[in-house]
N, C-alpha and C positions, 0 to 999 in steps of 0.2 A: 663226200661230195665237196665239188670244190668248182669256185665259176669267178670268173673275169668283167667287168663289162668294158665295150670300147666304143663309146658313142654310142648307136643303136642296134650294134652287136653284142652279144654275149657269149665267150666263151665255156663252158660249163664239162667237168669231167665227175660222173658218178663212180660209185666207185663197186669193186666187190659186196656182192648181199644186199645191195640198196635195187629200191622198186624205180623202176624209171618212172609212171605216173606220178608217185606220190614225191621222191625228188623236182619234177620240171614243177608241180604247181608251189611245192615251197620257193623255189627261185623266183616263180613267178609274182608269187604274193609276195615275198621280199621286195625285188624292184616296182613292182605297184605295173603290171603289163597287163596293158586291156587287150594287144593286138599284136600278132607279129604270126613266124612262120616259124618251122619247127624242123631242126632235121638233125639226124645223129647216124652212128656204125658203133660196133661193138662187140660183147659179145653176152648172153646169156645161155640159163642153164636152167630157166624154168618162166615159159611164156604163158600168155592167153590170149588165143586172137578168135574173133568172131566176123559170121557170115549174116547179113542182112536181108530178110527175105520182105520184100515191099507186099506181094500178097498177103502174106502172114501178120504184115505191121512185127516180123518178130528175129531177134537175135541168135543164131546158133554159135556155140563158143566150142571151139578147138583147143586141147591143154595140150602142152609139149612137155618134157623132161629129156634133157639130155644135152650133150656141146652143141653149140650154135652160134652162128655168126650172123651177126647182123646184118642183111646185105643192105636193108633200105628203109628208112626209120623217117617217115616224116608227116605233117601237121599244122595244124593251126593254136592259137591261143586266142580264145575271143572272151561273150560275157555272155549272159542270160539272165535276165530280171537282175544287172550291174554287177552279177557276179562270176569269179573265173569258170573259163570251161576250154578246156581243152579236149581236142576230135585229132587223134591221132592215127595212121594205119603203121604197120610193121609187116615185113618178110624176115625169117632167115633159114636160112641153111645149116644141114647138116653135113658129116663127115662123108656123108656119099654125094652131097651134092643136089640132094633133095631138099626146096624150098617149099616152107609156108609161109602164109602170109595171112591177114586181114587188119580190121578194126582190133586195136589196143586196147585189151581187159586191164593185163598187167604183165609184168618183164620182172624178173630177177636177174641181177648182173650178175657175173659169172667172173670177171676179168677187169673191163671197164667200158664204159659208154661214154663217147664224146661227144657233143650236142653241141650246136651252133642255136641260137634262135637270135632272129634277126625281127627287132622290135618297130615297129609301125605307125606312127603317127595317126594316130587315130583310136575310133569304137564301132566297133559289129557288134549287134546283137545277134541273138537267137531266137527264133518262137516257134514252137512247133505246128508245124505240116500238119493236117490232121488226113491228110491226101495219101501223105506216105509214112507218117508216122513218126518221121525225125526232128530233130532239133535243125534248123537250118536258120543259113546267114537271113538276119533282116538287114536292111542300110536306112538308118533312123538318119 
């Protein structure tokens, strides 16, 4: 991994074998980021994305293995009881053209992931819904 900043952008390149969650929150705790948006392309070769069922209050998680391409990778970075949290969704595709997608378990690079996150002047919390079950923005 390897990352840039420029003013309140950051350029960031992961690399081969690196988790994309556990890479964005090291950069993140790095620059001390309470708030910004999150968006990357790429590729991997071993996902997790999950489906949210509001009846259920409950998460189903879909595993992938195999080439893929990143087609649309993007997010938030906020905080919860002042500490980091990141809510990310991911899609990609496969070599036929077949997309998945959801809520980001975890990613394995494959190639490399490019990642902008554009950092925001400010703090969002979080506290959970007890209506639907998630962690959602408060504006303290």
């Amino acid at each position: 991994m390897d990352y840039r900043r420029f003013g309140s952008h950051i350029i960031a390149r992961f690399d081969r074998g690196e988790e994309i969650l556990a890479c964005l929150k090291e950069v993140a705790l790095k620059e001390n980021i309470k708030l910004a948006s999150v968006s990357a392309l790429g590729a991997v070769d071993d996902f997790t994305v999950g489906v949210y069922k509001v009846d259920e209050q409950k998460y189903y998680a879909n595993h992938f293995e195999g080439a893929f391409e990143i087609v649309s990778l993007t997010g938030t970075i906020s905080t919860m009881d002042g500490e980091y949290y990141a809510h990310l969704h991911m899609s990609a595709g496969d070599d036929a053209g077949r997309v998945f997608g959801g809520h980001l378990n975890s990613a394995r690079i494959s190639a490399t992931c490019e990642l902008v996150i554009d950092v925001i002047d400010g703090v969002v919390e979080r506290k959970k819904d007890p209506a639907v079950g998630l962690n959602l923005f408060e504006f303290v």
